[in-house]
N, C-alpha and C positions, 0 to 999 in steps of 0.2 A: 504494500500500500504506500502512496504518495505522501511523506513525510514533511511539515514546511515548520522549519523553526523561528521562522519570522514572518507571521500571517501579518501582521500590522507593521511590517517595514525595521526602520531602526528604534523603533521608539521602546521596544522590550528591553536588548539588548545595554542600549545608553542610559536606560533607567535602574536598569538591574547594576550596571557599572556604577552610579552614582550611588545608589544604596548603599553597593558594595565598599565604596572608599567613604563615606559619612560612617557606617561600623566601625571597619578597618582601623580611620582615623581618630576616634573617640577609646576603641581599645589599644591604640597604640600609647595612646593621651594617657591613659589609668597605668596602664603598665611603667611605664615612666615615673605615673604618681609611687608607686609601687615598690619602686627601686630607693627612689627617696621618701619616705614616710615622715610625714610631720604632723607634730604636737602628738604626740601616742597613738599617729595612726597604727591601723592592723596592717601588712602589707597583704594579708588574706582579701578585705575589702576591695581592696583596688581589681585584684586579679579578677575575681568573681563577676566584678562589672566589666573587666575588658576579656572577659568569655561570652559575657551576653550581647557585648556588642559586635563582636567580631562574630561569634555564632550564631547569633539570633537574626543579628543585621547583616553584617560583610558576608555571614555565608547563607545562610537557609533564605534571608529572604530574597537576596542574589536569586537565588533558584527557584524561589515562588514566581518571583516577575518576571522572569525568562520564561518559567513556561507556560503562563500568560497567553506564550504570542507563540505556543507550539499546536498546531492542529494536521491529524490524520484527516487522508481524503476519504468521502464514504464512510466514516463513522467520528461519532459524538466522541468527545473524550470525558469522562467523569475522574474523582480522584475518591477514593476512601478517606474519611474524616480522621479515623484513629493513628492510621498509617503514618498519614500526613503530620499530623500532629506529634506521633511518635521520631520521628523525623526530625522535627525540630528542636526537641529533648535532645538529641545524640548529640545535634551538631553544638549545642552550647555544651554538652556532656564533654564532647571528645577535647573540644578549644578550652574548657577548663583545667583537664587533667593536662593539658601539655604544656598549661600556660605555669599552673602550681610544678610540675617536673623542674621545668626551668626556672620558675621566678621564686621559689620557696629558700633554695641553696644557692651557694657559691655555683656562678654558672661554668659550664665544662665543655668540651667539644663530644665527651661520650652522651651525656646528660641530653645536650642540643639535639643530638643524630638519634635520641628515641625519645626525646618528647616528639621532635621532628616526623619519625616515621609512626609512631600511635598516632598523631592529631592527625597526620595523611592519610592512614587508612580509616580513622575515623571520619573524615568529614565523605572520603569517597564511599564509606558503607551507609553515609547517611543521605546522598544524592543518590545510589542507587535504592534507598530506602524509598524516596522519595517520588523517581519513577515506579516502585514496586505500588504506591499507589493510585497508579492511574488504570481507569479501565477502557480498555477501547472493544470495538469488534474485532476481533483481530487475535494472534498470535501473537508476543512480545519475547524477543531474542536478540541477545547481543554481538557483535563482531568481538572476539575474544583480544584482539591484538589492539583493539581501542582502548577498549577496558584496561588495560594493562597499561597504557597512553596516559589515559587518565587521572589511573591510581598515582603511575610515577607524578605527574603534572602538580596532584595532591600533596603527595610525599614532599618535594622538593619544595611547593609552595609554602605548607607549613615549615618545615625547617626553616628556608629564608625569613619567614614570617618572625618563629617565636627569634631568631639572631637578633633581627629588628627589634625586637620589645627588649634583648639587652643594650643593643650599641644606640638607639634612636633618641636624644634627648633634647636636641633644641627644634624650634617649630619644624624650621626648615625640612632637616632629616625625618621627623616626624612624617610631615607632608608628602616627600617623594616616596618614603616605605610607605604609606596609604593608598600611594597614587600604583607602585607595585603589586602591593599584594590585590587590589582590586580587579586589576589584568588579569593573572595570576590564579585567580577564583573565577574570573570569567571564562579564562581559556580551558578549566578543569570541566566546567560543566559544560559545554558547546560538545569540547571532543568528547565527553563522556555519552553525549546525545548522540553525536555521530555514531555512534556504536550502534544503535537504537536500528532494527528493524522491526517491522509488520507485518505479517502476514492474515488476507483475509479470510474472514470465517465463508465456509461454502454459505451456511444460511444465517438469514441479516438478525442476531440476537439482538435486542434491549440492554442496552449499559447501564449498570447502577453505578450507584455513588454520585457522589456532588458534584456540578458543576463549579469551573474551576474559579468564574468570576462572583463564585456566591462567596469567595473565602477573603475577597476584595477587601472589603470594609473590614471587616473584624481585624484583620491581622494588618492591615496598614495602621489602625487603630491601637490595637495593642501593642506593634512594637514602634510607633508613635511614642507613644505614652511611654513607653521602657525607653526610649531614645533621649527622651527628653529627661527623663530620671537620671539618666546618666550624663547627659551635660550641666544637667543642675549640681549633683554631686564635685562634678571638675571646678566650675567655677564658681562654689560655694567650700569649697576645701581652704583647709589651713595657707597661707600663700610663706613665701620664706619666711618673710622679714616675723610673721609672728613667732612663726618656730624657731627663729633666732631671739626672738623676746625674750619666751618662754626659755630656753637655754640660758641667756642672761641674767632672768628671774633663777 
C-alpha cells in the first residue's frame, strides 16, 4: 500500500523539529541547572524535568506530530489509546535513566557509552512502540536493515545528546546542542518510518482505535502545560548571585 509521510506538505515535519528543539532546549537548560545546584538545590530535581522535556517534548511528541501528517492509501489509520500512551511513559522513562546514569556521578567515557546506548534503544523501542499502535487495513512489517538504521541513529543521538548535558553550559553551546539533537531525533524517526511497509488486507476490514487528530488537543494541552512548568521552574530558580549570598551568609 501507498505510504505518504507528509500528507500536509512541510508543515508536520518543521513542526515536529520545533517541538523537538523547544524540549531538547529546556532539558539541556535543567541539566546544566543540575550540574551546578544552588541554595540546596536536589541535583535529582533538575534531571527529572530535563527527562520530561526532552522525553515528553524533544522526543515523543516529535513523533506525535510527524505522524500527524502520515496516511496509508485505501485505508483509515486509527492509533490504540493505551499503547500510545504507554509510549510516552518509556520515552521520558528511558531519557531519565540515562540522564541520572550520567548526571548523578563523576561523568566517564564508560558511564556516557551506556547511558548512551540504554537511552538509544530506549527511545527506538518507544517509537516502535508507538507505530505498534497504529491500526490500519493492512499488514504492518518492517525492512530489517532500516530498523537497524535507526536504532544506530538512536544510539549515537543519545550519546551525543547526554555529552551535551555535561560539556553545554553557556547559552550559546546550549543552543546549537538543541538545534542538534532536534535533527538528530528527526532523522531517527523518518528512517525508522522508512522501514514501514503495508500490505493490503484481500477484504476491506473496519479499523478500530482513535483517530489520530482526536489526540490533538489533549496532548498539545498537557505537555503545554508541563512545558511551561518547566520554564517556570528555570526562570524562577535560585540565580548565582543569591547562592553566593547564601554562601557569604
Amino acid at each position: 500500500m501507498e505510504l505518504n509521510h507528509f500528507s500536509y506538505g512541510l508543515i508536520n515535519p518543521v513542526i515536529a523539529y520545533g517541538i523537538s528543539f523547544l524540549g531538547s532546549l529546556l532539558g539541556l537548560i535543567c541539566t546544566a541547572r543540575a550540574r551546578t545546584p544552588r541554595g540546596g538545590e536536589h541535583p535529582g530535581r533538575w534531571l527529572t524535568l530535563a527527562a520530561v522535556a526532552i522525553g515528553g517534548s524533544g522526543i515523543w511528541l516529535m513523533h506525535f506530530m510527524a505522524m500527524l501528517g502520515f496516511t496509508v492509501a485505501g485505508t483509515d489509520v486509527r492509533y490504540d489509546v493505551s499503547i500510545t500512551i504507554a509510549s510516552a511513559l518509556a520515552a521520558v522513562g528511558v531519557v531519565g535513566v540515562g540522564l541520572f546514569i550520567i548526571g548523578t556521578r563523576r561523568p566517564s567515557a564508560p558511564r556516557l557509552i551506556a547511558g548512551g546506548i540504554f537511552t538509544g534503544v530506549g527511545v527506538a523501542i518507544m517509537h516502535y512502540m508507538g507505530m505498534a499502535a497504529m491500526r490500519v487495513d493492512g499488514d504492518v512489517a518492517y525492512d530489517a536493515r532500516l530498523v537497524g538504521a535507526s536504532v544506530a541513529i538512536a544510539v549515537v543521538a543519545a550519546t551525543v545528546a547526554l555529552w551535551f548535558t555535561v560539556v553545554a553550559k553557556r547559552a550559546s553551546s546550549i543552543t546549537i546542542a538543541a538545534l542538534i539533537m532536534g535533527v538528530a531525533v528527526v532523522g531517527m524517526h523518518y528512517t525508522g518510518m522508512a522501514a514501514l511497509r503495508v500490505e493490503a488486507h484481500e477484504n476491506i476490514e473496519h479499523v478500530s482505535g482513535t483517530e489520530p487528530i482526536s489526540f490533538l488537543m489533549p496532548v498539545v494541552l498537557l505537555v503545554g502545560i508541563v512545558m511551561i512548568l518547566v520554564l517556570y521552574a528555570v526562570l524562577t530558580g535560585p540565580e548565582e548571585e543569591d547562592h553566593a549570598a547564601r554562601v557569604r551568609a
